[in-house]
C-alpha positions as CSV (number, residue, x, y, z in Angstrom):
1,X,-19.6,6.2,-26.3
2,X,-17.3,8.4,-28.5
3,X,-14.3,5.9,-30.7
4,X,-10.9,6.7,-29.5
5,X,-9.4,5.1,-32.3
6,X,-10.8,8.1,-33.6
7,X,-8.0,10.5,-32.3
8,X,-10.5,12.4,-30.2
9,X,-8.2,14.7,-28.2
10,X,-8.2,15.0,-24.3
11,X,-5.5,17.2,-24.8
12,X,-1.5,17.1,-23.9
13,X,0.1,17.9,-20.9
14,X,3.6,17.7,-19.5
15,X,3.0,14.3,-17.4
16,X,0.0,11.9,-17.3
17,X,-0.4,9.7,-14.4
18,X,-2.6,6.8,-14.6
19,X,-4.2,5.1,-11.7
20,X,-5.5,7.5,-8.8
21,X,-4.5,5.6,-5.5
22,X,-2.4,6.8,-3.0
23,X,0.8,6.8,-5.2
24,X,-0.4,8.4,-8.2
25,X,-2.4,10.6,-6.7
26,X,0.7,11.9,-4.8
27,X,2.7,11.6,-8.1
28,X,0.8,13.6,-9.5
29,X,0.3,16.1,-6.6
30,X,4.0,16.7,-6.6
31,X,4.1,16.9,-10.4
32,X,1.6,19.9,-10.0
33,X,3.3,21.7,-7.5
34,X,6.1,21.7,-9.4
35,X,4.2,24.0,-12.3
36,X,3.5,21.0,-14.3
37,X,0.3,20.5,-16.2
38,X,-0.6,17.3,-14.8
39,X,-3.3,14.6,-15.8
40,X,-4.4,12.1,-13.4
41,X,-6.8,9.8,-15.2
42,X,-9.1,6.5,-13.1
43,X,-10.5,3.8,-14.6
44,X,-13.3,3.8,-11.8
45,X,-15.8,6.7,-10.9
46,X,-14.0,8.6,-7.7
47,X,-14.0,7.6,-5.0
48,X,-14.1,3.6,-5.2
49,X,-13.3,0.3,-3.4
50,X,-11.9,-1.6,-6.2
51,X,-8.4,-0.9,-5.7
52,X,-6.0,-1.3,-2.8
53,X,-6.4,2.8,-1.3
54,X,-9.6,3.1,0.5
55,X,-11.1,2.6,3.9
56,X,-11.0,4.0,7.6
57,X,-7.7,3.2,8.4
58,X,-3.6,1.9,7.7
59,X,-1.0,1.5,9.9
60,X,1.7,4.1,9.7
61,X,5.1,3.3,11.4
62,X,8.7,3.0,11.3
63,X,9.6,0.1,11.9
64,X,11.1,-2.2,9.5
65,X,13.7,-4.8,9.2
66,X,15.1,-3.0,5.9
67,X,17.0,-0.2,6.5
68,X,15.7,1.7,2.8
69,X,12.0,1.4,4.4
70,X,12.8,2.7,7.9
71,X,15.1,6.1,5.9
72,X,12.4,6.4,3.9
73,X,9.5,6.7,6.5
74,X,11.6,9.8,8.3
75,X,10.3,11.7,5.1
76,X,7.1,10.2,4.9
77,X,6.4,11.0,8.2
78,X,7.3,14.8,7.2
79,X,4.8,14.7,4.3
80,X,2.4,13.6,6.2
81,X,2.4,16.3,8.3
82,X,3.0,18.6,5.8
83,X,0.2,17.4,4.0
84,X,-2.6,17.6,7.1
85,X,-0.9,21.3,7.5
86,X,-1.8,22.3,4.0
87,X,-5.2,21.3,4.1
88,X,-5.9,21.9,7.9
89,X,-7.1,18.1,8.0
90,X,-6.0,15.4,10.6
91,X,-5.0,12.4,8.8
92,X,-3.8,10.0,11.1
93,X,-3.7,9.7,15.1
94,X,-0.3,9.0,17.3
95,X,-0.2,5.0,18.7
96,X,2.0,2.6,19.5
97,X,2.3,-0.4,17.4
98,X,3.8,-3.4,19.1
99,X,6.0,-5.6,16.8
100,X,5.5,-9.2,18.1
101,X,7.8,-12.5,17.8
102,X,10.2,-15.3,19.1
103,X,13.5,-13.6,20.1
104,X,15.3,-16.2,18.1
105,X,13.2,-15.6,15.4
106,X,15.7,-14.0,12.5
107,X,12.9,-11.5,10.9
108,X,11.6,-10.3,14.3
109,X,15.4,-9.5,15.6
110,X,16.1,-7.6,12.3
111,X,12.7,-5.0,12.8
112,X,14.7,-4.7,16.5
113,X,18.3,-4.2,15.3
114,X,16.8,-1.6,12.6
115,X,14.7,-0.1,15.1
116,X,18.1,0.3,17.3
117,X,20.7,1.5,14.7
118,X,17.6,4.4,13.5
119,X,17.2,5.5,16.8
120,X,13.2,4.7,16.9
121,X,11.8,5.6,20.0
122,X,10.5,2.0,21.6
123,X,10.3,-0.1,24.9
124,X,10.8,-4.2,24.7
125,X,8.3,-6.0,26.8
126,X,8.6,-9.7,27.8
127,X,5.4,-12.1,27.8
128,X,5.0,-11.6,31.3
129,X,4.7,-7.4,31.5
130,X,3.0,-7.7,28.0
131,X,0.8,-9.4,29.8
132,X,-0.1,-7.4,32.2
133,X,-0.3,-4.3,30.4
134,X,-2.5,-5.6,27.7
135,X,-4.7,-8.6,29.4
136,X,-6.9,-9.3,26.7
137,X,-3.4,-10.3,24.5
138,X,-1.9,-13.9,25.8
139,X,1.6,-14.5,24.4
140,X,1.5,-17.8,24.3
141,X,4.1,-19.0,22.2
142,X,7.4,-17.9,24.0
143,X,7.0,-14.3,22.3
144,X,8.3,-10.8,23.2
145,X,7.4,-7.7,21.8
146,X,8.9,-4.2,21.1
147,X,7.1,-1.3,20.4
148,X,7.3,1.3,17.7
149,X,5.9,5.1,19.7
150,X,6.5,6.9,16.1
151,X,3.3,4.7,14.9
152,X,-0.2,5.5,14.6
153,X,-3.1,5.0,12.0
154,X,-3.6,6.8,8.9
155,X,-7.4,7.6,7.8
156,X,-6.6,6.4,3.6
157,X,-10.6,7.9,2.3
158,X,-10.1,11.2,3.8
159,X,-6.2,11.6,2.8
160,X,-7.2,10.9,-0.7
161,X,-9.8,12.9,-0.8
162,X,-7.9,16.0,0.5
163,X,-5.2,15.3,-1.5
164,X,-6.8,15.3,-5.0
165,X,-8.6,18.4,-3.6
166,X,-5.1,19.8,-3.5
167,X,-4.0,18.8,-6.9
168,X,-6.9,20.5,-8.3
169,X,-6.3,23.2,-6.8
170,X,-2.8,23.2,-7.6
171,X,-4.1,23.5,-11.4
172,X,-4.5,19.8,-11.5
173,X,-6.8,18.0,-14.1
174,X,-9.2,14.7,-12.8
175,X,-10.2,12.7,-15.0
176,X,-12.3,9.1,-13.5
177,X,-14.7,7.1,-15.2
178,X,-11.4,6.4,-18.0
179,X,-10.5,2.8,-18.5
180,X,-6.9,2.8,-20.6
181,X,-6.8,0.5,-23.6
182,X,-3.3,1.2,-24.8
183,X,-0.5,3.3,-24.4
184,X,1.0,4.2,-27.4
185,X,5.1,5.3,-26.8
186,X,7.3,7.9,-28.1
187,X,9.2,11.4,-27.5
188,X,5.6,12.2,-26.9
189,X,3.4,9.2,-25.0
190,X,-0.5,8.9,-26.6
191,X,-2.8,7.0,-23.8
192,X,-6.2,6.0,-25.6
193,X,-8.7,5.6,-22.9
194,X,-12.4,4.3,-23.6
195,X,-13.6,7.9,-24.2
196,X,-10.2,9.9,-26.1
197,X,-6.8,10.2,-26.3
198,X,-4.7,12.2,-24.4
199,X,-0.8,13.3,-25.0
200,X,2.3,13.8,-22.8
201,X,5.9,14.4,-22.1
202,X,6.2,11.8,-19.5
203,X,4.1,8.6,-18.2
204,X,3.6,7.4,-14.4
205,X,2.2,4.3,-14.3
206,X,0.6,3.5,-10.7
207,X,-2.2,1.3,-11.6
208,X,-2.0,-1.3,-8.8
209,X,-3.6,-4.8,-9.8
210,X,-4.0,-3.5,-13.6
211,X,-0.4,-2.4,-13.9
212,X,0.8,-5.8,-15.8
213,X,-1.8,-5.8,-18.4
214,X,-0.7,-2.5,-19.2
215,X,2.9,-2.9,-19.4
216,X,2.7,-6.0,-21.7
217,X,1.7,-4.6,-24.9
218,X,5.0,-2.6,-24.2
219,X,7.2,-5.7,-23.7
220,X,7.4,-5.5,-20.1
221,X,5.8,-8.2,-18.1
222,X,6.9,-7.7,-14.4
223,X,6.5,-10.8,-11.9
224,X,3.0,-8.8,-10.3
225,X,0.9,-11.1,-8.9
226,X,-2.6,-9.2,-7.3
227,X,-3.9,-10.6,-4.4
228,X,-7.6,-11.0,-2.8
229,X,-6.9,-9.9,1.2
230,X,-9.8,-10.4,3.2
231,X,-10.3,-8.0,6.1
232,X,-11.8,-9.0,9.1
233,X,-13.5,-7.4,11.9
234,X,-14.1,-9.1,15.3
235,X,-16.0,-8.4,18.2
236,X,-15.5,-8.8,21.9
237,X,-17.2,-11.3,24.1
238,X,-15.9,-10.5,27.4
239,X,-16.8,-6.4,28.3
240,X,-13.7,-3.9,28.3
241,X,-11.4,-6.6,25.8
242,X,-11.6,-3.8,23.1
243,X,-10.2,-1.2,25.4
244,X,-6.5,-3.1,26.2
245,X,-6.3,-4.4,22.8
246,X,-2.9,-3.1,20.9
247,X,-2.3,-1.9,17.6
248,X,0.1,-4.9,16.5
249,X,2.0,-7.1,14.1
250,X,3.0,-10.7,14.7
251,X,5.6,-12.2,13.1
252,X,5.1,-15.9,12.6
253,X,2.9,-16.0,15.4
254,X,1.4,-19.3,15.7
255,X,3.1,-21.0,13.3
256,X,2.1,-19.1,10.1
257,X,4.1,-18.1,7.3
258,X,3.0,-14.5,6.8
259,X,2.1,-11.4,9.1
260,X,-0.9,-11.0,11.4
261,X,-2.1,-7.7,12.4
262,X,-4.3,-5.8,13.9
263,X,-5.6,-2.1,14.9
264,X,-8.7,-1.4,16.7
265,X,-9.3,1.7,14.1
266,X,-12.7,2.7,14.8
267,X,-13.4,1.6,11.3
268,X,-17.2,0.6,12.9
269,X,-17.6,0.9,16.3
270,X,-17.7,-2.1,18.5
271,X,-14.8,-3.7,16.3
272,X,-11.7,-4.3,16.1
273,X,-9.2,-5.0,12.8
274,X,-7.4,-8.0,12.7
275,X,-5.8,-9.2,9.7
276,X,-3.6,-11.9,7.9
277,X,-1.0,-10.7,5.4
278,X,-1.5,-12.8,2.7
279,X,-4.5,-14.1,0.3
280,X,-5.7,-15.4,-2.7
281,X,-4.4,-15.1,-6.5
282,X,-7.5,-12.9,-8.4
283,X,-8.1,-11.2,-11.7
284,X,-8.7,-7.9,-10.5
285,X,-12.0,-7.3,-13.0
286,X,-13.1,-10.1,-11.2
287,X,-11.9,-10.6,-7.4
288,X,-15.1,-12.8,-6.5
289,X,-13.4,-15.5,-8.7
290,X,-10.5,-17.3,-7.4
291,X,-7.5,-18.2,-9.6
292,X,-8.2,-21.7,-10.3
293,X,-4.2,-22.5,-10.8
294,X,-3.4,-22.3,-7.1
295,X,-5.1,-23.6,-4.0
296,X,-7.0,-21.3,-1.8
297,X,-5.0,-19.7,1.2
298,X,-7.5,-20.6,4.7
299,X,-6.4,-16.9,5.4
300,X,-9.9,-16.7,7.8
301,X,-9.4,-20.1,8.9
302,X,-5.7,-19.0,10.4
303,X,-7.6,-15.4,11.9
304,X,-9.8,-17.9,13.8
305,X,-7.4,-20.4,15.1
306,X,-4.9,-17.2,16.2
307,X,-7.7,-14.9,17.6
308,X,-8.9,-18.5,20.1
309,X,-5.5,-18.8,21.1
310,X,-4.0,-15.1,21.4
311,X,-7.2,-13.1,21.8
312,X,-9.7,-15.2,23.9
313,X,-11.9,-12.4,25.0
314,X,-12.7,-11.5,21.6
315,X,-15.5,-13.9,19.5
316,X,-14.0,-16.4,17.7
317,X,-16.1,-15.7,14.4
318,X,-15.5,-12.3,12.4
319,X,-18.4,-10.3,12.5
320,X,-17.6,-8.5,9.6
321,X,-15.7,-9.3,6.1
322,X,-14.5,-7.1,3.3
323,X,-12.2,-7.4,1.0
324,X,-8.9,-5.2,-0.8
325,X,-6.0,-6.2,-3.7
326,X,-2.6,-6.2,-2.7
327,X,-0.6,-6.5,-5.8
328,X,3.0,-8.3,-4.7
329,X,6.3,-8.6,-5.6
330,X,8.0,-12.0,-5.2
331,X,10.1,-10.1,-2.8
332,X,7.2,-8.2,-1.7
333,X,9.6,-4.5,-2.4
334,X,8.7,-2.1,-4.7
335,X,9.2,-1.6,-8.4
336,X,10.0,2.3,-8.5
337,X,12.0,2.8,-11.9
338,X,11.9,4.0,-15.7
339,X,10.4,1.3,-18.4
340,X,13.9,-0.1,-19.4
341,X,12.9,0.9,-23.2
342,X,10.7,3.7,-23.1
343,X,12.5,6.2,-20.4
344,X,10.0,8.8,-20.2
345,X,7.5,6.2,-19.0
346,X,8.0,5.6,-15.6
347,X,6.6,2.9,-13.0
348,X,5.2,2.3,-9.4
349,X,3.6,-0.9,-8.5
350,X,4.2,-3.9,-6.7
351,X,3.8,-2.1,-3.1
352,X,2.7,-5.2,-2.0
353,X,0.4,-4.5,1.1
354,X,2.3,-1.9,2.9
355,X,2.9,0.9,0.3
356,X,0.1,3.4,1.6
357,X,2.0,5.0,4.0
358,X,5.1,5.9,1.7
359,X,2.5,7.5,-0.3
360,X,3.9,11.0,-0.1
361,X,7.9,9.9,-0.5
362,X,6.8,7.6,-3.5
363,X,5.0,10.1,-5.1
364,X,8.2,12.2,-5.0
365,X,10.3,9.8,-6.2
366,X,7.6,8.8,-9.0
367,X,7.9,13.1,-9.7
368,X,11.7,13.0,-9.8
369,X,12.1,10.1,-12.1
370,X,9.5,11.6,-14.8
371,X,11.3,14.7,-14.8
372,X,14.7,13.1,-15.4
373,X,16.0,14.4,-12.0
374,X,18.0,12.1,-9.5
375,X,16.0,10.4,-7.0
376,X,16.3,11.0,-3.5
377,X,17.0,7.5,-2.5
378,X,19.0,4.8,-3.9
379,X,16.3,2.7,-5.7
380,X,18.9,-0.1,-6.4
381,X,15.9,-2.4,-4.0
382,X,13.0,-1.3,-6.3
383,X,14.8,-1.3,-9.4
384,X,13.2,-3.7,-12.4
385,X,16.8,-4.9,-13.0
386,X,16.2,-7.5,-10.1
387,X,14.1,-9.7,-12.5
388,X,16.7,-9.9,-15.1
389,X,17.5,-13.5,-13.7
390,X,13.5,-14.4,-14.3
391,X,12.7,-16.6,-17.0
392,X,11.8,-14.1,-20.5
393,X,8.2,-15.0,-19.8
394,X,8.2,-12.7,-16.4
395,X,10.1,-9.6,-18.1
């Protein structure tokens, strides 16, 4: 393996973006379209499963309780489109997601009021006709839902995969196989990799799970904590349960603290995707070991008690496990902003679970920012500034 203390050049570019998941491959997709010789360097051979972008399916939707999520998602949507246009490629498929919850439950009457002042096309069903349009889904727990007819499931393998087709052939330079080991700032930003060093204008940090240890050579250390999700596939025991089965979210259904969801995908036939929003504290370079500071979160234990009780016809025991990194926030939004020192370095992380679909209007943000242009969107909810209150050790 060739020194890179060595100063063997990779060359220099207008912007390097490092990390090539869903954001920063879009970063740097819009980077290139806007004539800019653009570097998008991996840590892992392409395509991978170590990060939090890849497998058969995401839920796309509008609905949110924050209003800045739901504005954004009109252009998302757009580049979506946009994107499966360009490349003749379907990406995702129309469906209804189904946002359930207690009425008097705060969080699920903010995703309706939201839904209602944006104008989201939906229909509110009570237990009863929920019920009877989905048998196979018992409300149990004095819950309601409303629906979200904008939604539908995004395809995350095959939308990367076109999409860093189209940044090469937007003059776009790949480079995987590339773990960083430091970025040295300045007017002009040096990243030393494993194998050279490379040189640019501007930085865009989207490096999911390894963002922190990045940043902290560089006196940043944002509150980023990754997380070990397991993903869990379920079979049905009573024939034709898989057919009436929703793409859904349940708030606090059952008692627990964080999401449940689910989406029969087609991720492997037979199956359907059901999910709990929350898991385990990890070192990313090794996910098989849990974090030995916090207690393990029973997030399969909580998929089995709520699938019994809200899903009978399916088998009670997943039939399938794998496993992705969220990397979260503590309030689980975004950090979209310049490094407060170093402003032609620029960051995305923290996306928390639910970034994938905001790929495309993240990546144009991430674009703006490293070209010193205004933003589209006031990023006062993403900004780093929210952690000034944190004790020194977090910032």
């Amino acid at each position: 393996m060739a020194n890179p203390e060595k100063g063997i050049s990779g060359g220099c570019y207008d912007a390097i973006v490092l990390g090539a998941g869903i954001q920063g491959t879009f970063a740097a997709y819009h980077l290139a379209k806007r004539q800019k010789k653009t570097l998008l360097l991996e840590q892992f051979l392409l395509p991978h499963s170590r990060g939090s972008s890849h497998g058969l399916s995401r839920i796309i939707r509008s609905a949110y309780p924050q209003d800045y999520y739901m504005a954004m998602m009109v252009e998302s949507f757009h580049l979506w489109a946009q994107l499966e246009a360009e490349t003749g490629t379907k990406l995702y498929r129309p469906t209804p997601l189904w946002v359930l919850g207690r009425q008097e439950n705060p969080e699920f009457q903010s995703y309706r009021k939201t839904m209602e002042r944006h104008r989201v096309p939906s229909e509110t069903l009570g237990a009863e006709a929920f019920a009877q349009r989905f048998p196979g889904f018992h409300l149990c727990g004095g819950e309601m839902a409303v629906s979200d007819r904008t939604a539908g499931v995004l395809c995350p393998d095959k939308a990367l995969q076109v999409l860093q087709d189209q940044f090469r052939g937007n003059g776009g330079t790949v480079c995987d196989g590339e773990k960083v080991l430091r970025i040295v700032p300045g007017t002009v930003v040096t990243v030393i990799t494993q194998k050279r060093e490379y040189q640019a204008k501007s930085l865009v940090v989207t490096a999911g799970a390894w963002t922190g240890p990045l940043l902290a050579p560089l006196g940043l250390h944002l509150p980023l904590q990754p997380l070990r999700i397991t993903i869990c596939y379920w079979k049905e025991n009573r024939p034709g349960t898989l057919e009436k089965l929703p793409c859904f979210i349940g708030i606090n259904l059952n008692g627990d603290k964080h999401h449940i969801y689910g989406l029969s995908a087609g991720d492997y036939p037979g199956l359907v995707k059901i999910c709990y929003h929350h898991g385990n504290p990890v070192d990313p370079d090794s996910p098989d070991r849990l974090n030995q500071s916090s207690l393990p979160v029973p997030d399969v234990q909580i998929l089995r008690d709520f699938v019994s009780k809200y899903l009978p016809g399916l088998d009670p025991e997943p039939a399938l496990q794998e496993r992705c990194l969220y990397t979260n926030t503590p309030d689980e939004d975004f950090v979209l902003d310049h490094h407060p020192r170093f402003r032609n370095i620029v960051i995305g992380a923290g996306f928390s679970g639910h970034g994938f679909k905001f790929g495309p209007v993240v990546g144009r943000i991430l674009c703006q920012l490293s070209l010193g242009e205004t933003p589209s969107y006031d990023l006062a909810p993403f900004r780093i500034s929210r952690f000034l209150g944190r004790p020194k050790s977090t910032l």
